[in-house]
LUMLO-713821 format. One line per 3 residues: number of its first residue (from 0); their letters; for each residue z negated, y negated, x of N, C-alpha, C, O. Coordinates in nm, 3 decimals, decimal comma. Atoms other than C-alpha are relative to their C-alpha. Example, Ala and Ser with C-alpha at 12.3 -4.5 7.8 and 13.67 -1.06 7.14 Angstrom:
<vopas>
0) as) 0,000 0,119 0,089 -0,780 0,450 1,230 0,000 -0,120 0,090 -0,066 -0,118 0,194 | 0,006 0,119 -0,082 -0,714 0,106 1,367 -0,073 -0,109 -0,077 -0,090 -0,220 -0,026
</vopas>
This chain:
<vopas>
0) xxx) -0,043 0,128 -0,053 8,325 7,251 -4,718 -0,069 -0,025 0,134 -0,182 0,018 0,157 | 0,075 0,048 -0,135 8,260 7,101 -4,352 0,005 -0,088 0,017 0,101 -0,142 -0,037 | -0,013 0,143 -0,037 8,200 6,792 -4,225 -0,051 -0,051 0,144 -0,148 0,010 0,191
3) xxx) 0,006 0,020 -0,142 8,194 6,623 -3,870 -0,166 -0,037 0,010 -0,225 -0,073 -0,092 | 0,099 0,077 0,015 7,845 6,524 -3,723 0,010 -0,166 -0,016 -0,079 -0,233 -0,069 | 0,007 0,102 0,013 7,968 6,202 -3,696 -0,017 -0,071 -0,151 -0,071 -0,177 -0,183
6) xxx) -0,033 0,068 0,116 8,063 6,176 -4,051 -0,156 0,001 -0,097 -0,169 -0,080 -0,188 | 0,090 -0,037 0,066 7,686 6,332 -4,174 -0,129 -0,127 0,043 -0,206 -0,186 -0,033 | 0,083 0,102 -0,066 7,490 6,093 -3,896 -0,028 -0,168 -0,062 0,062 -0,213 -0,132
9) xxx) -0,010 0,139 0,023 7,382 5,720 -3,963 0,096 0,014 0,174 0,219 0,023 0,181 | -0,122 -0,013 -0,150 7,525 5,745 -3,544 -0,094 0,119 0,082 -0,197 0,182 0,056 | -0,028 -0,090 -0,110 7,535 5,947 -3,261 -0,020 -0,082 0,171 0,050 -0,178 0,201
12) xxx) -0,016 0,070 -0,124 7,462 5,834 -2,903 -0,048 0,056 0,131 -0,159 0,108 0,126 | 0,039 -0,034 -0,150 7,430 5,924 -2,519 -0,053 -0,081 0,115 -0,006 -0,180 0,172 | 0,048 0,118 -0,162 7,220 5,790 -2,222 -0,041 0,104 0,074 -0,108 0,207 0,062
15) xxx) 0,138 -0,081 -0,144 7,100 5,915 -1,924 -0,129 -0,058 0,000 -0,187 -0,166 -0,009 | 0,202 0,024 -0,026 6,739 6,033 -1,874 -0,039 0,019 0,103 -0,157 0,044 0,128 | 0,036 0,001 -0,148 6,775 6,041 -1,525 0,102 0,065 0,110 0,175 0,139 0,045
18) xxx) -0,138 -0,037 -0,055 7,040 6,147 -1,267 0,052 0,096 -0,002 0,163 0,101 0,051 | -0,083 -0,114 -0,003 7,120 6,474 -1,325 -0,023 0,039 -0,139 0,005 0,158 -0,154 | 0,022 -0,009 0,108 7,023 6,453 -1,708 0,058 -0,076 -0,145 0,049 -0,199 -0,141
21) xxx) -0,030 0,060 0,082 7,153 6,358 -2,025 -0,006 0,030 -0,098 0,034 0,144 -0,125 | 0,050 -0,039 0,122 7,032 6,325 -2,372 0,107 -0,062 -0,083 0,198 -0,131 -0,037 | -0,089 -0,014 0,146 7,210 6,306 -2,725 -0,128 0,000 -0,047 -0,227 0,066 -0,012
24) xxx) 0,059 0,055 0,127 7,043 6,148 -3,002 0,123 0,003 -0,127 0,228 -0,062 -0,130 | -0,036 -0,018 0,168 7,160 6,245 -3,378 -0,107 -0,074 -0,097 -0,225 -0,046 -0,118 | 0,127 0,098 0,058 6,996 5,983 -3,579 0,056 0,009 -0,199 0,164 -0,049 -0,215
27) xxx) -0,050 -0,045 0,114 7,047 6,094 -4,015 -0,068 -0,165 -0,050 -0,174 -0,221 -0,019 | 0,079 0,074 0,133 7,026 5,809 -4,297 -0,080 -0,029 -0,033 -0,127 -0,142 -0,046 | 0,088 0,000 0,138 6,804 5,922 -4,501 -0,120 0,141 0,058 -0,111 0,184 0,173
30) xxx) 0,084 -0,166 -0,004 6,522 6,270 -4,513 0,064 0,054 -0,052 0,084 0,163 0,003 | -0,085 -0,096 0,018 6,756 6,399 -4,723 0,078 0,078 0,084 0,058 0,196 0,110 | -0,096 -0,025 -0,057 7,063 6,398 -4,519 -0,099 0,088 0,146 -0,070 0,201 0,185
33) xxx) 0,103 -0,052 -0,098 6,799 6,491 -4,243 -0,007 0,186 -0,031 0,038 0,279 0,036 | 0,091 -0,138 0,044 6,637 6,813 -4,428 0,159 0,093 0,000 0,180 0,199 0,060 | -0,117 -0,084 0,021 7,012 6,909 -4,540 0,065 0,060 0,131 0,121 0,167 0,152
36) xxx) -0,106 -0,106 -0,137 7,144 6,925 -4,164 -0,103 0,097 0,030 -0,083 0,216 0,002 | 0,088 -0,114 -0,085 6,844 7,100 -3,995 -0,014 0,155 -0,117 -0,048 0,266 -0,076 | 0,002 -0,099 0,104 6,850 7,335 -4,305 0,112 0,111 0,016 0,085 0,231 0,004
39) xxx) -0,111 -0,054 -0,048 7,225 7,444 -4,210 -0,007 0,072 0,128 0,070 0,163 0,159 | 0,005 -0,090 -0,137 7,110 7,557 -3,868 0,118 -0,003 0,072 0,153 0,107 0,115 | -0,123 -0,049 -0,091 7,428 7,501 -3,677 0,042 -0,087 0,101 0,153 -0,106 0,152
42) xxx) 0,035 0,072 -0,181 7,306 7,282 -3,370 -0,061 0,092 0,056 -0,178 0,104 0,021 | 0,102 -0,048 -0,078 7,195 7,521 -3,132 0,058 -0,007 0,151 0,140 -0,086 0,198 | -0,008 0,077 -0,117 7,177 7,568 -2,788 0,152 0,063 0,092 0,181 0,025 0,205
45) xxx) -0,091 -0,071 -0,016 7,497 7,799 -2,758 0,129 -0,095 -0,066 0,239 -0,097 -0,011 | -0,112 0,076 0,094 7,722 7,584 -2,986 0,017 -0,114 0,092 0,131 -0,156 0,113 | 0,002 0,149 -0,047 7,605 7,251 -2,774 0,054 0,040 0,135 0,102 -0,054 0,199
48) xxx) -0,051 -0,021 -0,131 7,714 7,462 -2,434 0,117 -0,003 -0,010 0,192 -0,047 0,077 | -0,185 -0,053 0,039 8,061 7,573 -2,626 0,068 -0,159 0,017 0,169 -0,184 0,083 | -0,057 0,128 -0,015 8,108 7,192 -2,668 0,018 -0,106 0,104 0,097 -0,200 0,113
51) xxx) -0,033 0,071 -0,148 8,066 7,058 -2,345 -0,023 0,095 0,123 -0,100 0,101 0,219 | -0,023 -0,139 -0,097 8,162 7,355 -2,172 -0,072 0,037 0,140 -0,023 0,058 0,251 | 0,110 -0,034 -0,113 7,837 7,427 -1,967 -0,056 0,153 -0,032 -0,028 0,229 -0,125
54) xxx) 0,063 -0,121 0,040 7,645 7,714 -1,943 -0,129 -0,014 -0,088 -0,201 -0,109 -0,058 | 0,098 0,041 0,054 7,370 7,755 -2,210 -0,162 0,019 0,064 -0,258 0,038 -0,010 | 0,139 0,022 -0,118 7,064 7,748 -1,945 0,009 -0,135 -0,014 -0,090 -0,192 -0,061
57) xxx) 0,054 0,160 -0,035 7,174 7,353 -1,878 -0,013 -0,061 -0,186 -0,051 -0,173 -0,219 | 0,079 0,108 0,113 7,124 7,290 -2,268 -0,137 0,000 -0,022 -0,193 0,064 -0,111 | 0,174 -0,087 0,010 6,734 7,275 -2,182 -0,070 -0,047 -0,138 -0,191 -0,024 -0,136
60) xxx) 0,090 0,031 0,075 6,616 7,144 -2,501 0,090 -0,075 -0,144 0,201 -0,126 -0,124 | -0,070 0,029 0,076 6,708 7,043 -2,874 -0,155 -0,001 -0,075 -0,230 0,088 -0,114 | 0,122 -0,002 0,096 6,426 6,897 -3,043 0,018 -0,111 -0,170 0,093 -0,209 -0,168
63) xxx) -0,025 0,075 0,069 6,399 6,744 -3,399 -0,119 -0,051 -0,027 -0,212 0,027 -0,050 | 0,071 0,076 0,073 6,187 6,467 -3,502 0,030 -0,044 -0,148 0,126 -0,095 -0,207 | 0,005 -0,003 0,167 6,070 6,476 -3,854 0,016 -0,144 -0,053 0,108 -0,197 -0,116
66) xxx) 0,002 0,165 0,030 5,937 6,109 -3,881 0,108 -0,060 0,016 0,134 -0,144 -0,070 | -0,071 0,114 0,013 6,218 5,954 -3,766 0,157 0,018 -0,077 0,234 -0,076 -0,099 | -0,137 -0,035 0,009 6,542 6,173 -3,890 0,046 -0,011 0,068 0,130 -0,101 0,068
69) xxx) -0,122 -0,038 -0,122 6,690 6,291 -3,570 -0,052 0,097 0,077 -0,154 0,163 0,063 | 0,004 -0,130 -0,037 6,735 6,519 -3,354 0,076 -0,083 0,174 0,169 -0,163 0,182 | -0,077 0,021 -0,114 6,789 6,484 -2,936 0,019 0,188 0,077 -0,032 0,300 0,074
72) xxx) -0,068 -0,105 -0,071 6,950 6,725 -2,747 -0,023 -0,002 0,181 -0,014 -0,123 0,200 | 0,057 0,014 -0,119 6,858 6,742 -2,376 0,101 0,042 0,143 0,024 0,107 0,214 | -0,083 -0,065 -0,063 7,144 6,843 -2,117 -0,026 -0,028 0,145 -0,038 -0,142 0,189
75) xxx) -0,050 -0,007 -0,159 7,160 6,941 -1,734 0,104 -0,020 0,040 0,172 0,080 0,019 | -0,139 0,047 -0,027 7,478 6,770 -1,602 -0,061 0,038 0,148 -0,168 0,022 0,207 | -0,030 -0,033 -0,153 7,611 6,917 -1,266 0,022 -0,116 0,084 0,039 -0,093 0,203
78) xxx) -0,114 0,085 -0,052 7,750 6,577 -1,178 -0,161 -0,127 0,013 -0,268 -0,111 -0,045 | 0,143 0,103 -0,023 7,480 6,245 -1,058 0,088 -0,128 -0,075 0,208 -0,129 -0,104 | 0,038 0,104 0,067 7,438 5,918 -1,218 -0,052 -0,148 0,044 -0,154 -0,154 0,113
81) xxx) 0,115 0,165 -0,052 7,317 5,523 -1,147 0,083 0,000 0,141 0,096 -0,119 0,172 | 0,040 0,086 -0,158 7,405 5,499 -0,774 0,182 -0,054 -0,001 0,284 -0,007 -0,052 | -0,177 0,044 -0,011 7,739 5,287 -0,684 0,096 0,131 0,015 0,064 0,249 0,034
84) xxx) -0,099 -0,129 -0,040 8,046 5,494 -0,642 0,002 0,077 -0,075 0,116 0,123 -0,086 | -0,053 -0,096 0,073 7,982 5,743 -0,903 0,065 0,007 -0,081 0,053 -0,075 -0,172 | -0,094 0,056 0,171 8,237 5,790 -1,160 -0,064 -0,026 -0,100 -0,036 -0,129 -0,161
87) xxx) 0,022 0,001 0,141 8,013 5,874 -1,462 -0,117 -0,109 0,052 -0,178 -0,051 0,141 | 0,088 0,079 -0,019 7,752 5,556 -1,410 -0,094 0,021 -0,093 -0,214 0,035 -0,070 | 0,075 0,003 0,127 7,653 5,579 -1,770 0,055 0,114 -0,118 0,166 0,166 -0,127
90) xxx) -0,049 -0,120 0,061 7,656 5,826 -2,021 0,080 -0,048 -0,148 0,081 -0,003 -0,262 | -0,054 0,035 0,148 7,850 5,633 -2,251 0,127 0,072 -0,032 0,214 0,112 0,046 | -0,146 -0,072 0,058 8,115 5,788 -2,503 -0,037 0,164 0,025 0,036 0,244 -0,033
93) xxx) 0,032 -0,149 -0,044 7,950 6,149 -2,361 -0,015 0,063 -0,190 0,043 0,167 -0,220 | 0,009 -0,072 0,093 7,854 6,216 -2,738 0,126 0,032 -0,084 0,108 0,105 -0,181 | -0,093 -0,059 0,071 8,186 6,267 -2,872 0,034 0,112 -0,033 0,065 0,148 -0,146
96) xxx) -0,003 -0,153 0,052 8,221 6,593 -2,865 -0,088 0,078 -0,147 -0,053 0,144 -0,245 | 0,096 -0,036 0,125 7,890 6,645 -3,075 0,054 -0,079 -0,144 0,063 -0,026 -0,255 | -0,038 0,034 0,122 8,021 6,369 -3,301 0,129 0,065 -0,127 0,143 0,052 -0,248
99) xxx) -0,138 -0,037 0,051 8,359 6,542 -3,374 -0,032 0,151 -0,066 0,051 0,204 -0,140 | 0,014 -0,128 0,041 8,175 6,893 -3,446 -0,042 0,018 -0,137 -0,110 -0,062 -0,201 | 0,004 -0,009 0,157 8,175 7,031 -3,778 -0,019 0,136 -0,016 0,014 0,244 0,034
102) xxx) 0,099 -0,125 0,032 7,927 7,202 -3,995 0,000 0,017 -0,107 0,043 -0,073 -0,179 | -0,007 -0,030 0,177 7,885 7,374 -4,339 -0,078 -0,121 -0,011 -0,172 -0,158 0,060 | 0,069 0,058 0,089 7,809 7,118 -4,576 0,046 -0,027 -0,082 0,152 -0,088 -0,090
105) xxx) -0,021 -0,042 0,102 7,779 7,185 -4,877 0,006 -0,118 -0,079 0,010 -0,222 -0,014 | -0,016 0,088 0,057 7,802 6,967 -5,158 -0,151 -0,042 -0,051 -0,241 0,037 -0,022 | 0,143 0,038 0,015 7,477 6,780 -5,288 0,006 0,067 -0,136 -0,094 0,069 -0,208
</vopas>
C-alpha cells in the first residue's frame, strides 16, 4: 500500500530561508507516524530533485528532528526572492509536490 505525504503528515509547508533558498518542513502527528516514515527511507535527496526537477547538488540538506516529528528539507532555487518585481515573492504552495508524493506504507 502507498500513501501521499500529505495524507501521512499532520502538514506540509514552504518558506524561504533567504533569496536563493527554500526550505520544506514535514511536520508527523504523532512519534509513531514519525518513526514509521523515517523507517521507510523514501525522502532522499534524489527523489526530492526528481520532484522539483533540479539537480540533486541544489537539494543541500534533509534533516530530521527527533523531538519535534519532522523533517526539513533544504533547497537551492535558481530563481530570487523578497525584492519587488519578482514573480515567486514567497514560497507559498512550493510544497505540493512533496505533499502529493507517495510512499510505502504499510499497514499498522
Amino acid at each position: 500500500m502507498t500513501r501521499t505525504i500529505g495524507e501521512i503528515a499532520k502538514f506540509v509547508t514552504s518558506k524561504n530561508a533567504g533569496p536563493f533558498l527554500l526550505t520544506l518542513d514535514i511536520v508527523f502527528p504523532d512519534e509513531l507516524t514519525y518513526r514509521r516514515f523515517t523507517r521507510v527511507r523514501a525522502l532522499d535527496r534524489a527523489t526530492v530533485a526528481r520532484l522539483y526537477g533540479i539537480k540533486e547538488d541544489d537539494v543541500l540538506k534533509i534533516i530530521e528532528f527527533d523531538p519535534a516529528y519532522a523533517m526539513k528539507v533544504t533547497l537551492r532555487r535558481p530563481w530570487g526572492s523578497g525584492a519587488v518585481g519578482e514573480t515567486d515573492v514567497y514560497g507559498a504552495q512550493q510544497h505540493v509536490p512533496l505533499m502529493q508524493h507517495r510512499v510505502p506504507w504499510p499497514e499498522a
